[in-house]
C-alpha positions in Angstrom: 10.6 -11.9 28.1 8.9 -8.2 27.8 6.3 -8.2 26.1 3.2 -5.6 25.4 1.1 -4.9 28.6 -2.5 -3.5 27.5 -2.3 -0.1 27.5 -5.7 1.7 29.5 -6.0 -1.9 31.0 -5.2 -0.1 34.2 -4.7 3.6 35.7 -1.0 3.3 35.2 0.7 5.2 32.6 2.1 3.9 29.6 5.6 3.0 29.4 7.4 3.9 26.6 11.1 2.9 25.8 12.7 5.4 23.5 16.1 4.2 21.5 17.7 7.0 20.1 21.6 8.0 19.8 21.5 11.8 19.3 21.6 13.1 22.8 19.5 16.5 22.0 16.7 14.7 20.4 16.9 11.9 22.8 16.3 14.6 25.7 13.2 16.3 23.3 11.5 13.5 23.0 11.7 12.6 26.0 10.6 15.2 27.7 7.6 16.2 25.0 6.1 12.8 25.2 6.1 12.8 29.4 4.0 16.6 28.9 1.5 14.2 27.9 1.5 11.9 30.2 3.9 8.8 28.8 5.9 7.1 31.4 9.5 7.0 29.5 12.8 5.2 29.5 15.5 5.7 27.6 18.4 4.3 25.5 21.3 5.7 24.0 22.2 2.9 21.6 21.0 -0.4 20.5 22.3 -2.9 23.2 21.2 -0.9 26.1 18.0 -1.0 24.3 17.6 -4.1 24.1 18.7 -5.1 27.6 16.0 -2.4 29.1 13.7 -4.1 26.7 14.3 -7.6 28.4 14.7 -6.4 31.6 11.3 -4.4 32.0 7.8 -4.2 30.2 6.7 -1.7 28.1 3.9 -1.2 25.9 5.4 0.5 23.0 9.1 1.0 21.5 10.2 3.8 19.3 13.6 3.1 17.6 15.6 4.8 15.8 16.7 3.5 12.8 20.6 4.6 13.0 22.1 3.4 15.8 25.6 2.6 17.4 26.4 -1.3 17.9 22.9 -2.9 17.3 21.3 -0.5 14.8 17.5 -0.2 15.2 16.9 -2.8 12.4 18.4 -5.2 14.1 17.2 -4.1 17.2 13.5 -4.5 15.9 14.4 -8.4 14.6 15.6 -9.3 18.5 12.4 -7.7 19.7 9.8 -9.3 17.3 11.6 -12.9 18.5 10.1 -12.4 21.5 7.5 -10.0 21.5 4.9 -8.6 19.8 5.1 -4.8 21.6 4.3 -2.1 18.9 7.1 -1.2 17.1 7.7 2.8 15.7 10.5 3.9 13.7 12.4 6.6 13.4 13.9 7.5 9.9 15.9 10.5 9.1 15.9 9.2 5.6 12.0 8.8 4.2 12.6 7.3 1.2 15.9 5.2 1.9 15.8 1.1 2.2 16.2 1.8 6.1 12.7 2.4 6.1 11.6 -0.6 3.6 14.2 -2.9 6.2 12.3 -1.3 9.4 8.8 -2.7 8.4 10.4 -6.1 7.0 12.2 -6.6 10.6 8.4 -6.1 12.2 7.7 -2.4 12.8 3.9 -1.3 12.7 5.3 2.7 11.4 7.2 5.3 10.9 8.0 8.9 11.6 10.8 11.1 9.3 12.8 13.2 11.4 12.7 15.6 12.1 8.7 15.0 13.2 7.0 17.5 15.2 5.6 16.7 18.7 1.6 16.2 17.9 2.5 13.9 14.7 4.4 11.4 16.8 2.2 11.2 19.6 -0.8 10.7 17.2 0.9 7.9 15.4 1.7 6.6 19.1 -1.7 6.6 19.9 -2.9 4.9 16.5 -0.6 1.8 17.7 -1.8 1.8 21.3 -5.4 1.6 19.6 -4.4 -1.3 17.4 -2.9 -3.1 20.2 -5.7 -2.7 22.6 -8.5 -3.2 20.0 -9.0 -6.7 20.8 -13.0 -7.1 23.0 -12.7 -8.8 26.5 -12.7 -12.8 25.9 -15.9 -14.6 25.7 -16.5 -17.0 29.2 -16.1 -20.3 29.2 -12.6 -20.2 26.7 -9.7 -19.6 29.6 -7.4 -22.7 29.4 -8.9 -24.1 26.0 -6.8 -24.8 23.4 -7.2 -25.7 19.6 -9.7 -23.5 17.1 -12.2 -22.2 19.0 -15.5 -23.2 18.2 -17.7 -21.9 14.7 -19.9 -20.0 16.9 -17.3 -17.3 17.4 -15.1 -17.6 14.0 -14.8 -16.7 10.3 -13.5 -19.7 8.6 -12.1 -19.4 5.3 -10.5 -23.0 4.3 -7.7 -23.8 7.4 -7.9 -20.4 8.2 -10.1 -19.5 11.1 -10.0 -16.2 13.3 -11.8 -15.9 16.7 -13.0 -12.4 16.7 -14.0 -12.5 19.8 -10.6 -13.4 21.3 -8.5 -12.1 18.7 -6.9 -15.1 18.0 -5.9 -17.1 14.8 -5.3 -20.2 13.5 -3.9 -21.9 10.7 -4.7 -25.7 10.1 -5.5 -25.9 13.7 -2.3 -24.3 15.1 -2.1 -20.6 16.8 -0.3 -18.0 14.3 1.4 -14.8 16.1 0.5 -11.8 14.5 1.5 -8.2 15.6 -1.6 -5.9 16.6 -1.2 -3.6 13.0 -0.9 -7.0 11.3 -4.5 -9.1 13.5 -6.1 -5.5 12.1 -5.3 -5.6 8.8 -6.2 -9.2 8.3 -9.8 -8.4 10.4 -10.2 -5.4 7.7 -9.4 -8.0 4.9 -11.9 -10.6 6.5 -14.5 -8.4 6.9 -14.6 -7.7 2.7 -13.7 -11.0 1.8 -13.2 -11.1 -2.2 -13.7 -7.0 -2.2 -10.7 -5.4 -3.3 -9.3 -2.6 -0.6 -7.6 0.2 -2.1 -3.8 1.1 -0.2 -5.4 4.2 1.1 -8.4 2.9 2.5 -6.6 1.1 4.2 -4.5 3.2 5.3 -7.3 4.9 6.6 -8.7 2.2 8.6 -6.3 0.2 9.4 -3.3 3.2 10.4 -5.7 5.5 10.9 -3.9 8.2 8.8 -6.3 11.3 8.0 -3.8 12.4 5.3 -2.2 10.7 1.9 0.4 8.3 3.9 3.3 5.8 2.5 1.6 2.7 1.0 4.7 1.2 1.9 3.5 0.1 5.4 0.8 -1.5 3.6 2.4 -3.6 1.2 5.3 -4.4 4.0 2.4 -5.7 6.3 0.8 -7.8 3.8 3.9 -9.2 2.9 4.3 -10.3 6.4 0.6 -11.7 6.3 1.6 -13.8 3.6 5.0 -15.2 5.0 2.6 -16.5 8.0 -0.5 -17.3 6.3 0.4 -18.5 3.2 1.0 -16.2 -0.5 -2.2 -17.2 -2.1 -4.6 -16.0 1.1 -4.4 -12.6 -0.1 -4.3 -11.0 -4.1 -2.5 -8.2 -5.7 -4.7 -6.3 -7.5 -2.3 -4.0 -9.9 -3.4 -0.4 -9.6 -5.4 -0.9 -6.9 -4.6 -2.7 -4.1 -5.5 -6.3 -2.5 -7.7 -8.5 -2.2 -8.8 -11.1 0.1 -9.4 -14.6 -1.2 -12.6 -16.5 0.5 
């Protein structure tokens, strides 16, 4: 099973794996993102994809969204069965339902093609923030299992997060969240009942420094709610949402 290794954990580089069918872009990118330092492989269509996915590690996927045989969509869903390895799409349609679909299968983002070099590499370093930002585990909790104690977690009803291991539980069993999705729902738990406006957090949570698509917020809390439950966390028409204590 592949799965995310902590990017910066070591003095490796990071490993990439790149799905894309067009052969000129596929070469680009390629080559753009190793100028700065990205180990990459990559994959001409969506089953070679996803065997180079099973067959190595790699800390972050960027998939097109069009792709022959297993499209990325579908390509995404097989991933997220097994892993939770950030996820980037590639769109060449910004405001089509391919997009919408991406984030549903599991994706943390998005680019629109045709994206120049420094935007993709910023958005790849926003996800290899979100899935590093967890602190070292506290001692004494290797081999535990169950809810850690109240000493190192919020509790709100069966909910309880360990902040200092990055780890959540529901009712007492362990719920698998992607790194974009443990961030939101810290940024939700640290303003419990406040209401968070789309672009703040957008802001905090992507780290976008310009007006982004509110759609990767609504998509992620969406998610939150098919794992955590619908009434954890309020709409809040014209606003945003809000997190119930």
């Amino acid at each position: 099973m592949s799965s995310s290794a902590p990017a910066g954990a070591s003095s490796r580089p990071v490993r990439v794996l790149l799905v894309e069918d067009d052969d000129l872009m596929r070469r680009a990118f390629t080559v753009a993102l190793e100028r700065y330092g990205y180990e990459m492989k990559a994959a001409a269509d969506g089953l070679s994809g996803l065997e180079l996915f099973r067959d190595e590690s790699f800390d972050l996927l960027i998939l097109d969204v069009m792709l022959p045989g297993l499209d990325g969509i579908g390509l995404c869903r097989r991933v997220r069965e097994t892993s939770l390895v950030p996820v980037l799409m590639m769109s060449a349609r910004g405001d089509g339902l391919d997009v919408v679909a991406g984030l549903e299968a599991g994706a943390d983002d998005y680019v629109v093609k045709p994206v120049d070099t420094y935007v993709l590499v910023a958005r790849i370093r926003s996800l290899l923030r979100r899935a590093t930002y967890a602190p070292a585990q506290g001692p004494g909790r290797a081999g535990d299992e169950g809810p850690p104690s109240e000493a190192e977690v919020l509790v709100f009803g069966d909910l309880s997060i360990d902040t200092g291991g990055m780890e959540v539980f529901l009712s007492g069993s362990p719920v698998a969240l992607t790194p974009t999705e443990l961030k939101l729902l810290l940024e939700f738990a640290a303003h419990p009942g406040v209401v968070l406006e789309r672009h703040t957090l957008l802001r905090d949570v992507w780290e976008y420094g310009w007006d982004g698509d509110s759609r990767v917020v609504d998509l992620c809390v969406q998610r939150l709610r098919r794992k955590l439950g619908r009434e954890r966390i309020e709409t809040v028409r014209g606003f945003g949402y809000k997190f119930r204590r």
